[in-house]
C-alpha positions as CSV (number, residue, x, y, z in Angstrom):
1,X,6.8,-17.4,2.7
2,X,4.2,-14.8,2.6
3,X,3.6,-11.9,0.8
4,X,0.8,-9.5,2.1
5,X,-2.6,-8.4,0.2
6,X,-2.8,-5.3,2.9
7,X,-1.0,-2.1,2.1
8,X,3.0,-2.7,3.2
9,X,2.1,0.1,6.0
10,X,0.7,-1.7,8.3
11,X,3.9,-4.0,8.3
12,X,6.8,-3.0,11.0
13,X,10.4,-3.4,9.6
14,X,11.1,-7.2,10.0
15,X,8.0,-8.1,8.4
16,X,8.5,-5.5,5.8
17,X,12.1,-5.9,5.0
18,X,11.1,-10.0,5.2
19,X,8.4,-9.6,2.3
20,X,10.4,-7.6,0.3
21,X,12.8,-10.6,0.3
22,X,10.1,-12.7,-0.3
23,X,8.6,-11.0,-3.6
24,X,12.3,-11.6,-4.8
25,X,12.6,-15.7,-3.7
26,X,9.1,-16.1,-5.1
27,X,10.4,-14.3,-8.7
28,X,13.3,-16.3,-8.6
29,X,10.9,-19.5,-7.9
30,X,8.9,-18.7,-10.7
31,X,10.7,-17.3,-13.4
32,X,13.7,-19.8,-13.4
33,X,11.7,-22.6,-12.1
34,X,12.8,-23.7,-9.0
35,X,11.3,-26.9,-7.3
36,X,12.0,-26.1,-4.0
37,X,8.8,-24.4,-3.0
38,X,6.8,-25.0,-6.8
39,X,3.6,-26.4,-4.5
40,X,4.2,-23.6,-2.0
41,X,0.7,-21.9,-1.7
42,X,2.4,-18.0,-2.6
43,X,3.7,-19.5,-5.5
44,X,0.7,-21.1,-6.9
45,X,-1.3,-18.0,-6.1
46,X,1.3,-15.7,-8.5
47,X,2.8,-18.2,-10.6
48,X,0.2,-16.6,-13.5
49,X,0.8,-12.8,-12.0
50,X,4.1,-11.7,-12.0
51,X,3.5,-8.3,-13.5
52,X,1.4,-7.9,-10.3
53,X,3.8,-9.2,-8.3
54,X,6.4,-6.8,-9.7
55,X,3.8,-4.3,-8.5
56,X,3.4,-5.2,-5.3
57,X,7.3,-5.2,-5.0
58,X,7.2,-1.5,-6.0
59,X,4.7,-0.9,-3.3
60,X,6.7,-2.7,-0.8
61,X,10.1,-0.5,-2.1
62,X,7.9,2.9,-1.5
63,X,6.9,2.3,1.7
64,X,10.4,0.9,2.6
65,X,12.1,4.5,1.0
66,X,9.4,6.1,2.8
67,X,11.1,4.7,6.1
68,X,14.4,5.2,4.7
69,X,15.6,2.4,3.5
70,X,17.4,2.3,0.6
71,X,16.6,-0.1,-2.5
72,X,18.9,-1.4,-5.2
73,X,17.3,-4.8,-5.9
74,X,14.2,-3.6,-8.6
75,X,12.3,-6.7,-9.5
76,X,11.3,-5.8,-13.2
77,X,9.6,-3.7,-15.7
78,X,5.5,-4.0,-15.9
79,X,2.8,-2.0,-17.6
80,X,0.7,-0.9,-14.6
81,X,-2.1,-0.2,-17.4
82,X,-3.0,-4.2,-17.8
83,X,-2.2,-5.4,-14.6
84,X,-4.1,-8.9,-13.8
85,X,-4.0,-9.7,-9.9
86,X,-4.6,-13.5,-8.7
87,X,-8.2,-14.1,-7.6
88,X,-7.7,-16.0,-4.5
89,X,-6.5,-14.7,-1.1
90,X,-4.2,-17.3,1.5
91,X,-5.7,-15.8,3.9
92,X,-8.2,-12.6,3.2
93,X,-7.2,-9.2,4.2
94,X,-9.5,-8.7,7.4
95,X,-7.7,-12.0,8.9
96,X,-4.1,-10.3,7.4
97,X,-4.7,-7.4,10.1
98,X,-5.1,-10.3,12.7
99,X,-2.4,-11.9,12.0
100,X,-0.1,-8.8,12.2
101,X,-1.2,-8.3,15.6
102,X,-0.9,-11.5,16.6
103,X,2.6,-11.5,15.6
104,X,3.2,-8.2,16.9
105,X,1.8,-9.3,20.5
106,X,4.4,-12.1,20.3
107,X,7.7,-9.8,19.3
108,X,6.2,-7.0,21.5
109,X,6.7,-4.9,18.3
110,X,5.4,-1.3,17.8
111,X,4.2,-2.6,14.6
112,X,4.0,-0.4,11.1
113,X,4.1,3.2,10.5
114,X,0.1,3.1,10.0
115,X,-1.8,1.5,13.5
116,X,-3.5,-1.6,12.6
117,X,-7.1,-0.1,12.2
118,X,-9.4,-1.1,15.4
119,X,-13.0,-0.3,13.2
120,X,-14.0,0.7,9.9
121,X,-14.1,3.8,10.3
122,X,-10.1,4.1,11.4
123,X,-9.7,1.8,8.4
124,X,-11.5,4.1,6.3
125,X,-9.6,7.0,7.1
126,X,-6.1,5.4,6.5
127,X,-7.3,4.2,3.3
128,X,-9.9,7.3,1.8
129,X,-6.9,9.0,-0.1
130,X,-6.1,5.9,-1.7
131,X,-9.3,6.0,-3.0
132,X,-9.8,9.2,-3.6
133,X,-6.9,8.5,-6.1
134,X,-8.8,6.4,-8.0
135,X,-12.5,7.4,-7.6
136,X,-14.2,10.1,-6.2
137,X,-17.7,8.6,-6.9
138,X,-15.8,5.4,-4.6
139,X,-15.0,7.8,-1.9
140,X,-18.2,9.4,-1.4
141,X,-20.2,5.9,-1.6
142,X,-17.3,4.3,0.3
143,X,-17.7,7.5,3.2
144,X,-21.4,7.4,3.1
145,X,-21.6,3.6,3.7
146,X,-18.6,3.5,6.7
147,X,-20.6,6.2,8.7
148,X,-23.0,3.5,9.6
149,X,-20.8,0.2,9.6
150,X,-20.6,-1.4,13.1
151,X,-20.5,-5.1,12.4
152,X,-17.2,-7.4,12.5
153,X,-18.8,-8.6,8.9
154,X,-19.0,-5.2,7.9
155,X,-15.1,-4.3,8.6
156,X,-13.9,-7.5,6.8
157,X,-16.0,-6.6,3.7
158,X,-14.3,-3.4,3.9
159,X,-10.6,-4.9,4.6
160,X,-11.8,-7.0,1.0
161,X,-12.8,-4.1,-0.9
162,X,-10.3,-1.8,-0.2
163,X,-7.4,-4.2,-0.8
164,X,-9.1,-4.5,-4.1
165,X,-8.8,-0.4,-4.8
166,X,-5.7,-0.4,-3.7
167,X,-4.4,-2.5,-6.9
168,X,-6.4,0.2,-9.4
169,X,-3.7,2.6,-11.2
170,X,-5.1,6.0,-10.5
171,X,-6.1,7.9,-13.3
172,X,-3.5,10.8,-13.5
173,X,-5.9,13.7,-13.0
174,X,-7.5,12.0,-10.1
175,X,-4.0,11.2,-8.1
176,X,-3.4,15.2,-8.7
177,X,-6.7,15.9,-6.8
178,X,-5.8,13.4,-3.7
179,X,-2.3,15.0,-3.6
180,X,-3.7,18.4,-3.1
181,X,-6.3,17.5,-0.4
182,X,-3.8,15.8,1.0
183,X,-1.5,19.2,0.7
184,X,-4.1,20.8,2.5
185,X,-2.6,18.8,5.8
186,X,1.0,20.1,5.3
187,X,0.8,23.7,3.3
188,X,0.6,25.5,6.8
189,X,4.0,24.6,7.2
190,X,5.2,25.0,3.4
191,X,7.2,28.0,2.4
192,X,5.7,29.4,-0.5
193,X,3.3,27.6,-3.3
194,X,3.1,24.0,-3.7
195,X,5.4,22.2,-5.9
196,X,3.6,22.1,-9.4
197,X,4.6,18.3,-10.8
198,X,3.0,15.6,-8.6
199,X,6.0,13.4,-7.8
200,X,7.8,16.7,-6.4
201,X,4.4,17.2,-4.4
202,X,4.4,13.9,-2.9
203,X,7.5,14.2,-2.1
204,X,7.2,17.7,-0.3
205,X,3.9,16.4,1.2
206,X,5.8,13.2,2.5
207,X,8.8,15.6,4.4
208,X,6.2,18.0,5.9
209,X,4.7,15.2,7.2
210,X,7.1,13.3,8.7
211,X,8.8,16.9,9.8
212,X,5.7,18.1,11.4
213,X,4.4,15.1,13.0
214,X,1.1,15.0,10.7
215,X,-0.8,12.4,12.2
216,X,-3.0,11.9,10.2
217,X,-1.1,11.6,6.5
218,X,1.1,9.6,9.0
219,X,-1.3,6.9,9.2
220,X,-2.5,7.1,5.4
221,X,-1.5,4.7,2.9
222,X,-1.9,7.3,0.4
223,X,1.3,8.8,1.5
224,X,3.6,5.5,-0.1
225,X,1.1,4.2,-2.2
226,X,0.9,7.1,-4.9
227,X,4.4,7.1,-5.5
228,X,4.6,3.8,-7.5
229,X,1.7,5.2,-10.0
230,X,4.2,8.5,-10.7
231,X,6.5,9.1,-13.4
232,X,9.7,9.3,-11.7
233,X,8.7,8.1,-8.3
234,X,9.1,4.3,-8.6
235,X,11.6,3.6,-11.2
236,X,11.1,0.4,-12.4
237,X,14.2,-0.7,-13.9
């Protein structure tokens, strides 16, 4: 049983698919009781968080869309304003990405749609949008600091802090701004003006990319992530 603290992209389809599942056994676990795995260490880690875990389900579910993979299993309402996340880590995100490749070595698997990052500064890059969803004063300090990070220490800091952004609801303003830098990738291929409502955006921005070949939104989080935090983008009902 494991559900994953990195961003679902990284995960190629049977790991995917298999944490989706997962989120659903653990819900079931929890919510009804279940003895079975009640010591299990998933389920002591979200027993107290299942709105987060409802999050991290829609998270899952946009990157599995993304893919195209339908979804008619939603795992609950939650108010992505108060979310509370569990503390502790089974194993902590820099050690996640090890693990994936590990596995991925073993299967000879082409792993996720985003390459697992081989320094920070390839981890910053698939992650910046994210943040620039969130906070612009976090991605210019974030940028600034990566520039100069060489260390293993350094990238597993990174691998923490970024995790940590990622469970942030954007401000609604500042997901508009990371859309349209991220339109800036795509609108060379657009026919006329950008969509004006930003779930229509991300979406346009999604199908140019995968259409195109855009490498780089490609490999971005950004490009599943922002659709839970949109009104109409991840029903959660």
């Amino acid at each position: 049983m494991r559900v994953w603290d990195i961003h679902p992209g990284y995960l190629d389809r049977q790991n995917l698919l298999g944490e989706h599942n997962e989120i659903h056994g653990l819900l079931t676990i929890i919510l009804e009781g279940r003895q079975g795995y009640a010591h299990h260490p998933e389920t002591l880690r979200w027993k107290e968080y299942v709105p987060a875990l409802r999050c991290r389900h829609d998270l899952v579910v946009a990157e599995m869309r993304l893919r195209g993979y339908q979804h008619r299993s939603p795992a609950g309402v939650y108010d992505p304003s108060s979310l509370d996340w569990p503390a502790e880590f089974v194993d902590p995100p820099a050690r996640q990405f090890l693990l994936l490749a590990e596995r991925y070595a073993r299967r000879d698997s082409p792993g996720g749609r985003i390459p697992l990052p081989a320094s920070a500064q390839e981890l910053w890059a698939q992650h910046k949008y994210s943040v620039l969803a969130r906070s612009p004063e976090a991605y210019q300090d974030i940028g600034r600091r990566v520039a100069n990070m060489r260390s293993a220490d350094e990238f597993d800091a990174l691998a923490m802090e970024l995790a940590l952004w990622l469970r942030r609801p954007p401000a609604p303003g500042r997901l508009i701004n990371a859309l349209q830098h991220m339109w800036g990738h795509v609108s060379p291929f657009a026919e006329g003006t950008a969509p004006a409502g930003p779930a229509e955006l991300l979406q346009h921005i999604q199908t140019l990319s995968q259409r195109h070949g855009i490498t780089y939104l490609l490999a971005s989080t950004a490009l599943s992530d922002l659709a839970c935090w949109l009104d109409g983008g991840m029903p959660q009902v």
